[in-house]
Every structure is written in structure tokens, then in C-alpha cells.
C-alpha positions as CSV (number, residue, x, y, z in Angstrom):
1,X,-47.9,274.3,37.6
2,X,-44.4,274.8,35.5
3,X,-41.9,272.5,37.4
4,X,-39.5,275.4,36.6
5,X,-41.5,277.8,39.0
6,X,-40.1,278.3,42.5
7,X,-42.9,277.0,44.4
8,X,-41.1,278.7,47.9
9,X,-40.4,282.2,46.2
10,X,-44.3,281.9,45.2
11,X,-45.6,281.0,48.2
12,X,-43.4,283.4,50.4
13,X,-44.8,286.5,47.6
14,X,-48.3,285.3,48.5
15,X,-48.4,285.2,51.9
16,X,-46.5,288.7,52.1
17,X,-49.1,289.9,49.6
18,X,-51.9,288.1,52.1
19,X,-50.5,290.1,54.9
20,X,-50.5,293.4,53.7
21,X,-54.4,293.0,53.0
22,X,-55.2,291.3,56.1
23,X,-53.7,292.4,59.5
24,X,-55.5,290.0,61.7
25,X,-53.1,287.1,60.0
26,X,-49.9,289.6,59.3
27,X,-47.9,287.8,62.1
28,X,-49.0,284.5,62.2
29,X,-47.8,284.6,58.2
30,X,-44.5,286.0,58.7
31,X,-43.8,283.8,61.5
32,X,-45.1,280.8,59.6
33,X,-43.7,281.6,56.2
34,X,-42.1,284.9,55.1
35,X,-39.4,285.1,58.0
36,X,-39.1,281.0,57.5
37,X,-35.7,280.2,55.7
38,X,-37.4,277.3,53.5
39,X,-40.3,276.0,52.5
40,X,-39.8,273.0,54.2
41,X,-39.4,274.9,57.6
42,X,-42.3,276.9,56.8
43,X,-44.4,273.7,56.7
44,X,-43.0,272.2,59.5
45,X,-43.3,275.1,61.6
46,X,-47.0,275.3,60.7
47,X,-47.9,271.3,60.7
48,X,-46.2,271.8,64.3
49,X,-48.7,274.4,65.6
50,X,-51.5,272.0,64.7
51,X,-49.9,268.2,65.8
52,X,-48.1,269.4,69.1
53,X,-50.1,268.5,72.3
54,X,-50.0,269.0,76.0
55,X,-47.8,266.5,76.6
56,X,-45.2,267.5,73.3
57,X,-43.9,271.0,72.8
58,X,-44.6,272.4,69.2
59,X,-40.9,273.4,69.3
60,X,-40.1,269.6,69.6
61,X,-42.5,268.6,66.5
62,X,-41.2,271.6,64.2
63,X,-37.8,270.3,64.9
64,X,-38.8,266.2,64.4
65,X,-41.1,267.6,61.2
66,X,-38.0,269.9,59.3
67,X,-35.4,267.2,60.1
68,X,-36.8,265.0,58.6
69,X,-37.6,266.8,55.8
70,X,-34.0,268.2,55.3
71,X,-32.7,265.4,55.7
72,X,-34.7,263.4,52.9
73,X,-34.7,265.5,49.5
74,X,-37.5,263.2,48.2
75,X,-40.0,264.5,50.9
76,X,-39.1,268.2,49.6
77,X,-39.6,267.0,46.0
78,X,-42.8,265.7,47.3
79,X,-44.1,268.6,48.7
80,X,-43.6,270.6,45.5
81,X,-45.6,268.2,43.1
82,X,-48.1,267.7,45.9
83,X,-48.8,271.6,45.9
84,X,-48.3,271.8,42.4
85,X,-51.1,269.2,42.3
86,X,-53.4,270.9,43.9
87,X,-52.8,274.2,42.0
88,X,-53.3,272.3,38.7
89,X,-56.1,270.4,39.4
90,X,-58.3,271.9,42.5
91,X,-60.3,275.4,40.4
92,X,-60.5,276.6,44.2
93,X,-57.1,276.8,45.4
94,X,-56.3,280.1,44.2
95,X,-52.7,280.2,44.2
96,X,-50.2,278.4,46.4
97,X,-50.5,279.7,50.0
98,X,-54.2,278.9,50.6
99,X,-53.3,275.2,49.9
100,X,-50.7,275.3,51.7
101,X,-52.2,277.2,54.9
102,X,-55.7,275.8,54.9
103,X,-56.0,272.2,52.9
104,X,-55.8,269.6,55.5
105,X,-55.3,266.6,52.6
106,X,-52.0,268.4,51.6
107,X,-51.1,268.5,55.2
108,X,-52.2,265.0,56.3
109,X,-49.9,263.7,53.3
110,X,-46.9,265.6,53.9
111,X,-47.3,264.1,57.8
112,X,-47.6,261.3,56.6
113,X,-44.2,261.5,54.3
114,X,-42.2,262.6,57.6
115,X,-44.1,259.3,59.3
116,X,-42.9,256.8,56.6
117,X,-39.3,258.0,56.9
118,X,-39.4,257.6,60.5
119,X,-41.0,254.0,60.9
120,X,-38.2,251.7,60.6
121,X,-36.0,253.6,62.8
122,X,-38.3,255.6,65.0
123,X,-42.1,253.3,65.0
124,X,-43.2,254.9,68.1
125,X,-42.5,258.9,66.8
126,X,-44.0,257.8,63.1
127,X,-47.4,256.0,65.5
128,X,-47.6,259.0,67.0
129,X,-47.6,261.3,63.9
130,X,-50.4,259.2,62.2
131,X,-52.3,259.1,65.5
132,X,-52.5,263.0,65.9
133,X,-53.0,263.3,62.0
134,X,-56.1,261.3,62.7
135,X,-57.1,263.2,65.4
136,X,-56.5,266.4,64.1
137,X,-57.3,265.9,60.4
138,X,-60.1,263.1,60.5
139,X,-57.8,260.8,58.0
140,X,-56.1,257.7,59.1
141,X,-52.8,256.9,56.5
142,X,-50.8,253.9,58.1
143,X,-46.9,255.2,58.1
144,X,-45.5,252.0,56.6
145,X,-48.5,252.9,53.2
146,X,-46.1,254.1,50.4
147,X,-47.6,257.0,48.4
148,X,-45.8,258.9,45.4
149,X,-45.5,262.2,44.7
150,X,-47.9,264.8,42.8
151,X,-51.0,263.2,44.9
152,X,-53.5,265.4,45.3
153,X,-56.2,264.3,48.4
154,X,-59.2,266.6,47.8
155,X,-61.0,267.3,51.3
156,X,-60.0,264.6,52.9
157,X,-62.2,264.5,55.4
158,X,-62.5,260.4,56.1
159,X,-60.1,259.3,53.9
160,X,-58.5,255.7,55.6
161,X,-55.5,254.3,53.4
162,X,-53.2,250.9,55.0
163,X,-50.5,249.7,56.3
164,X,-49.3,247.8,52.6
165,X,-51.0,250.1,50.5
166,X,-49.3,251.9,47.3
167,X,-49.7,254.5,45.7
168,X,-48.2,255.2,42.4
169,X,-47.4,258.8,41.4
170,X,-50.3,261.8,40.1
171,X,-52.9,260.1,42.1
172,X,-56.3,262.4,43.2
173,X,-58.4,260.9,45.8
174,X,-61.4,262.3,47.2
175,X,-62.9,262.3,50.6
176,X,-64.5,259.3,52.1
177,X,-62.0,256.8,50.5
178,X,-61.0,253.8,52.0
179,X,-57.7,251.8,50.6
180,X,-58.5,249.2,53.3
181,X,-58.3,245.3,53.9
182,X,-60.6,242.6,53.8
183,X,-60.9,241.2,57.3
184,X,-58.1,240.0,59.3
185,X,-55.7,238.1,56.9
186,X,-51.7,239.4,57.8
187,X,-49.2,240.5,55.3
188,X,-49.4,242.1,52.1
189,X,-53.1,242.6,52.3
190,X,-54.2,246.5,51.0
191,X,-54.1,247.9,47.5
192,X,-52.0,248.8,45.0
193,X,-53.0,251.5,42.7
194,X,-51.1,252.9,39.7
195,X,-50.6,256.4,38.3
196,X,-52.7,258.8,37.1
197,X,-55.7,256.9,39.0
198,X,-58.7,258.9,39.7
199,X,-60.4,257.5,42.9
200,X,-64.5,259.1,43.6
201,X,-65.5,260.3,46.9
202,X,-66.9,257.6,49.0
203,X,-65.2,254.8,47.2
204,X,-63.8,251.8,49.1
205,X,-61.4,249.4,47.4
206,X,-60.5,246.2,49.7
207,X,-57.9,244.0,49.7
208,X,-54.5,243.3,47.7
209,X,-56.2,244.5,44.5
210,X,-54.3,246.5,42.0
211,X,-55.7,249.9,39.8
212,X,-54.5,249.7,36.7
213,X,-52.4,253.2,35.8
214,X,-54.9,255.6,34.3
215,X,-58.2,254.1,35.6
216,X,-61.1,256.0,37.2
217,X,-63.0,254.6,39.8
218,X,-66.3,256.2,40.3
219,X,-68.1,257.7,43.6
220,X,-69.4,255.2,46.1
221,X,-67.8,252.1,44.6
222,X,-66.8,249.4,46.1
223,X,-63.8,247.5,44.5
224,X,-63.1,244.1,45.5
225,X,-60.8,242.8,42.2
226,X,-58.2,243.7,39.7
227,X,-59.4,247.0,37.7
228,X,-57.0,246.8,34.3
229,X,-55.7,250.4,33.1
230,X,-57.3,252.7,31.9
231,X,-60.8,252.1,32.4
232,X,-64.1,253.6,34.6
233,X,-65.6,251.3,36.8
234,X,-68.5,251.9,39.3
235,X,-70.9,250.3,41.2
236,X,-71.2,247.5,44.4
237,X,-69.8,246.1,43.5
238,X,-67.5,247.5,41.1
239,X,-67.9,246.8,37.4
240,X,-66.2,248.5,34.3
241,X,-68.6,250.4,32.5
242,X,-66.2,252.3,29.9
243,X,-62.7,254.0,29.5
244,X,-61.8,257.4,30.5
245,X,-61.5,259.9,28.1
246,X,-58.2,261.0,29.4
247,X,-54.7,258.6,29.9
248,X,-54.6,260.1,33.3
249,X,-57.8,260.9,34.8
250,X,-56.3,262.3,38.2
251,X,-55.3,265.5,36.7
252,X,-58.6,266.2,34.8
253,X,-60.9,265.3,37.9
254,X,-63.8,264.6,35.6
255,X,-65.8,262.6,37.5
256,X,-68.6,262.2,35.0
257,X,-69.2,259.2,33.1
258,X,-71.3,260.7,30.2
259,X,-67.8,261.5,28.8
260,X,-66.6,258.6,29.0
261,X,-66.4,255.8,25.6
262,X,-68.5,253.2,25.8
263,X,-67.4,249.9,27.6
């Protein structure tokens, strides 16, 4: 998706389009986006419908939620890779607004982005957030993990990522991944994994390990070392087996390894 495009003057087209052929959802999408001043006040206003509770007022989350991200310009920056992402390299997201309605690994991440800003000042507000993302979206990202932008989470059912964990930028990661620790050691203790990573449903890489920029990692491994860049590994545990055809695996999502060169 061209950076160039206006991803809000897409996305507020779509869903205007989306409501003229489907009544049922006419008002839910002009309250939620078309009427919305921003995209980042659309979001916020529909993240909010889905993370308030009993106890805390959906007005109160929308208002936590858009402050945050007006106030930090790399959260909308974010947003727009993220989406742009998923346009690029999900074959089912038909356009903008379905992604951005329905796909609960865009909308765990952007919580998530709102969390991180908020857990120095705020820990209890940013526990909170990753505690109802949990609940609500069935992935558990520690606020204090640092993720970059143009990440794409496909599914994202079970998806687990820790507290020191980071994430480089024009990452794809598939459902059932775990960026996880070892046991019970303290500190700097989760992974580090470098752009352009491509990470297979299922996988689990433990520890303070580092992924090499450009590396794929396939389905249902479990990674327990260093993987250099740009190279496949697979297996329990984990060994390289060849090199990716492409620098950056993340934004083909081949997760094949007939394609692959030789190791």
C-alpha cells in the first residue's frame, strides 16, 4: 500500500460505501468511522466498544485510547504501516475497513501501542489494557514489549509476546506464537527479533535470543539460540535448513521451504 495514499480518506470511502450496501451496520459505521473526525478517533472509538467493562465506561476508554494516540504521532504512524501491512500482505483483507473493523491482531497491537506509552507513567491503566486485550482478543503482549511499526499479526489467536521482547520493524507473525522466557531468570530475558522476520504459526522462540533481520522461522519451531539473518530454520528444536528466497520474508508470507536455497 503506497505510503502516499490517505489511509483515513480510504477507510472513511469504504465504510460509507459498506453502509449504503448493508443497513444492518449503517449506524454502527457512521458512528464508528464516517462521522469520526480521525482515524485515530475512529479506532479508539471502536477498540473502546470492545475493552470497556462493567466497571469502566466505554466513554472513559475512547477518551484514555485517542489521547494517547494524539498525543504520540508515532502511534498514528504506526497504525498506518500496520494497516498498510495487512493490505499488502494478507490476500483476504479486501481493502482497509475489514482490517480495520474485524482483524483482532491489528487491534490487539494498536492496544498494545496505547499500553506501552502509558507504562511508565500510568502501569496500572497500561495492566489493565493488556489484561482486557487478553481477555477479549485471546493474545497476551506485555506493555513494556517494544514492537515497530508495519507489523502485521495474522489471526492472532494465542499469540504470547514479553515483557523485554523487541520487535524490529515489517515483522508478520502468525497465530500461536510465543516470544516467551525460559523459566524464571529476571531482567532482560525475551527475544529480540529483527526486520523483515517471518515468524510460522505455532512457533515458540525462548529466551534472550535474537532473529537475525530477514530470517524465516518455520511453523511449530521451537527456537532456543541465535538464528543469523537471513536464513529458514525449523524444527525442535530449531535448525537452519536454508535461506529465504526473499531479503524480507515478512512481506511475501511464503511459508514454504521448497522455495527456499539450499542450506
Amino acid at each position: 500500500m503506497d505510503d502516499r495514499i490517505d489511509t483515513w480518506q480510504v477507510l472513511r470511502d469504504e465504510a460509507a460505501a459498506l453502509a449504503a450496501r448493508e443497513p444492518i451496520l449503517a449506524g454502527w459505521l457512521r458512528r464508528t468511522i464516517v462521522d469520526q473526525p480521525t482515524l485515530e478517533d475512529a479506532l479508539a472509538t471502536l477498540l473502546a466498544s470492545r475493552l470497556a467493562t462493567g466497571d469502566v465506561a466505554a466513554d472513559s476508554v475512547r477518551q484514555l485510547l485517542a489521547g494517547a494516540m494524539h498525543a504520540e504521532p508515532s502511534i498514528g504512524r504506526a497504525i498506518r504501516l500496520d494497516l498498510a501491512a495487512i493490505v499488502d500482505r494478507d490476500p483476504a483483507a479486501g481493502g482497509v475497513a475489514n482490517p480495520f473493523l474485524n482483524h483482532k491482531g491489528f487491534h490487539a497491537l494498536e492496544v498494545h501501542r496505547v499500553a506501552h506509552s502509558l507504562w511508565a507513567p500510568r502501569r496500572a491503566l497500561a495492566h489493565f489494557l493488556q489484561s482486557r486485550v487478553n481477555e477479549v482478543f485471546a493474545m497476551d503482549i506485555h506493555p513494556a514489549a517494544r514492537i515497530g511499526a508495519g507489523v502485521f499479526i495474522d489471526h492472532g489467536t494465542g499469540v504470547v509476546i514479553g515483557e523485554t521482547c523487541v520487535v524490529d520493524d515489517d515483522v508478520s507473525i502468525l497465530q500461536g506464537v510465543t516470544l516467551g522466557g525460559t523459566g524464571k531468570q529476571s531482567g532482560d530475558r525475551h527475544p529480540k527479533v529483527g526486520r523483515g522476520v517471518l515468524i510460522g504459526a505455532g512457533s515458540k522462540i525462548l529466551g534472550n535470543v535474537r532473529i537475525g533481520a530477514g530470517a524465516k522461522v518455520g511453523a511449530g519451531s521451537v527456537v532456543l539460540k541465535d538464528v543469523p539473518p537471513h536464513v529458514t530454520v525449523v524444527g525442535v528444536p530449531a535448525r537452519v535448513v536454508g535461506r529465504p528466497a526473499a531479503a524480507q520474508p515478512a512481506l511475501d508470507m511464503d511459508h514454504r521451504l521448497d522455495g527456499d536455497d539450499a542450506g
